[in-house]
C-alpha angles and dihedrals in degrees: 000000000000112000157036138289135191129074093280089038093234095134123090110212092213089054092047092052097046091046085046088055085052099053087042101054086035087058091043107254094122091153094055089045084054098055078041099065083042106054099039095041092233127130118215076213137017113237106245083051087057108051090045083052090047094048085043094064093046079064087233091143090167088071090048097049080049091056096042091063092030117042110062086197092074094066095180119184096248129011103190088054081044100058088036092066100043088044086053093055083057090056091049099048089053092060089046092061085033087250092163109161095050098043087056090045085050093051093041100039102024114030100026099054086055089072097215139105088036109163080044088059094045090063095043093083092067083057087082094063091031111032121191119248106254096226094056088040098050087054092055098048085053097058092046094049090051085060095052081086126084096247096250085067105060121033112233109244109254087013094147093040090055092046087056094052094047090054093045085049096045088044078050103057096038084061103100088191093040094161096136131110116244081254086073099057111096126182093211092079134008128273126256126163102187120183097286080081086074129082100248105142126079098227088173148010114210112208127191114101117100097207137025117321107231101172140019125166119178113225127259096262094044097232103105125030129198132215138193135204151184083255094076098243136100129213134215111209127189133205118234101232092213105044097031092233129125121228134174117291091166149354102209106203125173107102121104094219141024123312115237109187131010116195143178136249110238086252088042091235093114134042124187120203128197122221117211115274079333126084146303118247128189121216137194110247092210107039097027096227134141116248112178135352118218121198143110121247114263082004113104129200121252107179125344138202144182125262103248087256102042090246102115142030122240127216131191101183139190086263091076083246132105126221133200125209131188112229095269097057100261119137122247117211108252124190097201101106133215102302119231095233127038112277113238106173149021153177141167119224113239089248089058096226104111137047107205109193136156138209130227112231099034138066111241144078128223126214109192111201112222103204107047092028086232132130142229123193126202118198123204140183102257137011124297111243097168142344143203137189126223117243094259088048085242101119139038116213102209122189116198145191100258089063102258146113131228137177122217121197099226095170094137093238097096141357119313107266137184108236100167135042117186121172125161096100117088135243124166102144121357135054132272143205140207138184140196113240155153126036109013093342091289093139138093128202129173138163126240146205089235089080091254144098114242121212126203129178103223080242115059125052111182099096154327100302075207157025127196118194132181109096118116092215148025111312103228098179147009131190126198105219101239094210105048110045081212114063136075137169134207130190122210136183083245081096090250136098112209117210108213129208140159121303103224097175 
């Protein structure tokens, strides 16, 4: 069974059958694994391997530490770090029957002399006040023992398992169109996404609002999206579960002005909605009422979000200062003080724990942490005119004036940092908004004043991997359903909102 096989001839036919045993009996089929190891003439094991592994797991580590200096077959890396773990177990074992006098003679006359492991046998001491459970430690040791072997010599458990997925995940990421669930993947050919995975046909035009379309958001479940508009109203619209179309479910009317934002309620029962410099209102999904106005009198709303639980209203307001409500309209202190710059926009992370806002005439962004009432600021090369996080609150998608995107790393273990840069789409005098999207949120999209939606892959930053046009005005906004990997929607100041899905044709 010498050899290799493969058209580059990296594969070692012994390897592959012993890698092949392993799947087999990790799948079951002990019996075929068995014929397998007949037929070929491979071991899964060599013998020798095998007995130290069986005596191993009878936990009789002086015959181990017996193989290990006697039988050359055994051939582990190190001898000395060898004989220091299965003298450990001993050790071990001593403490466990309160064995006492000879535990401490095994550390002093048999570990120590082999001069390795040092700052580990430092820590061994404390074992006699605080002794290890012999279940968890029996698993370790296994773990350890199995690495005593050059890794030729022992198959890694799941070894051919882990090969495939890492096929299926390099085929993946070399996939410059990647907008397909894991079920997709196959092993049996390899994977390719095209441009067909992206959302680049218009499969409806939703009309019903009577002036521009500044904001939509489909809801967490992807069934409804809302919409706002210069014509001081929101809409709910539903899906129709059968034909895959949206149509009205409510007009909400009630604001004076134009509504600048509509959001969802983290169970997508509520939405609030934020008129411009006026109030925030929240509104039953299902019934469309209105169920409670928050505001300050003489103090108008610039921009609103959710608390992280639903359980409370935000408010960024024309005083430079934001405020929090509980449902029922009653003020929560709040230690984040008058800003020096007019807030313009804000959002709460799902964990609760930051309150990420920006100001108008400067260029930075503030994330207020919660729990510790400290702040971080992020400055960045332009002024913020919206923002946008990423579903697992990683990652913060900032337009700026200077009509580019950036994408700032915001994970709390480390000093915000910019990690992406996109431009091609224009903006001169509105705002515009973008949104993460598709397979595992790798995809940009962002409206433009060119009339047209602009979409970018997270790796590659060359340019837009498409543009959509069709629509007759400005596109202000644009969501990503987060529940179908192909749909998107875009709002423009042409009055309509387009629902986008795949061209087949």
């Amino acid at each position: 069974m010498d050899g290799t096989i493969g058209s580059k001839g990296l594969v070692k036919k012994t390897e592959l059958v012993r890698i092949m045993t392993d799947a087999l009996i990790s799948l079951g089929f002990n019996g075929i694994a068995t014929d397998l190891q007949n037929q070929s003439g491979v071991n899964l094991l060599d013998p020798t391997i095998r007995h130290f592994l069986d005596e191993a797991k009878r936990k009789e580590w002086n015959s181990c530490i017996k193989l290990v200096q006697e039988e050359e077959g055994l051939q582990v890396r190190d001898e000395k770090v060898a004989r220091f773990l299965l003298l450990e177990q001993i050790f071990l074992d001593f403490l466990k029957d309160d064995n006492l006098d000879d535990a401490l003679n095994t550390l002093q006359e048999e570990m120590t002399p082999l001069g390795v492991k040092r700052r580990r046998l430092e820590k061994l001491p404390s074992k006699f006040v605080f002794p290890d459970s012999g279940e968890e430690r029996f698993t370790e040791v296994t773990r350890k023992v199995r690495k005593l072997f050059p890794p030729a010599a022992i198959v890694p458990e799941g070894r051919l398992v882990r090969l495939l997925e890492e096929s299926l995940y390099h085929q993946m990421r070399d996939c410059d169109y990647h907008n397909a669930p894991d079920t997709d993947m196959s092993l049996c050919f390899d994977h390719c996404c095209w441009k067909s995975k992206i959302p680049s046909k218009t499969v409806q035009t939703l009309v019903g609002h009577t002036d521009e379309v500044w904001f939509l958001k489909f809801s967490n479940n992807g069934k409804c999206l809302a919409s706002s508009s210069k014509d001081n109203t929101a809409i709910i619209w539903e899906i129709n579960a059968e034909g895959g179309e949206f149509s009205m479910k409510h007009k909400l009317e009630g604001h004076e002005k134009p509504v600048v934002v509509v959001l969802w309620s983290p169970d997508d029962q509520q939405v609030i909605t934020c008129g411009e410099n006026e109030v925030i209102k929240r509104w039953d999904v299902g019934s469309g009422q209105c169920l409670q106005t928050y505001g300050r009198v003489d103090v108008g709303s610039i921009s609103c979000g959710w608390l992280h639980d639903g359980s409370g209203i935000i408010g960024a307001m024309a005083d430079r200062r934001i405020y929090l409500w509980n449902l029922d309209g009653t003020e929560i202190e709040h230690e984040q003080g008058q800003r020096g710059q007019k807030i313009y926009d804000v959002a709460m992370t799902s964990d609760g724990k930051w309150l990420v806002s920006v100001g108008r005439e400067q260029n930075e962004i503030s994330l207020f942490d919660r729990v510790t009432r400290g702040e971080t600021v992020i400055q960045v090369e332009g002024m913020v005119t919206s923002f946008s996080l990423s579903r697992d609150d990683k990652y913060l998608l900032v337009n700026l004036i200077t009509q580019e995107i950036h994408v700032w790393m915001i994970d709390g273990r480390r000093e915000p940092r910019r990690v992406y840069k996109f431009s091609g789409h224009k903006r001169s005098r509105f705002v515009i908004r973008s949104c993460f999207g598709g397979y595992d949120d790798n995809f940009i999209a962002s409206g433009s004043e060119d009339t047209q939606v602009y979409i970018w892959h997270t790796d590659f930053e060359t340019g837009p991997c498409c543009v959509l046009p069709g629509h007759g005005g400005a596109v202000n906004c644009v969501s990503w359903n987060p529940a179908d990997l192909h749909m998107l929607a875009s709002a423009s100041d042409d009055k309509t909102i387009r629902i986008w899905g795949l061209d087949l044709e």
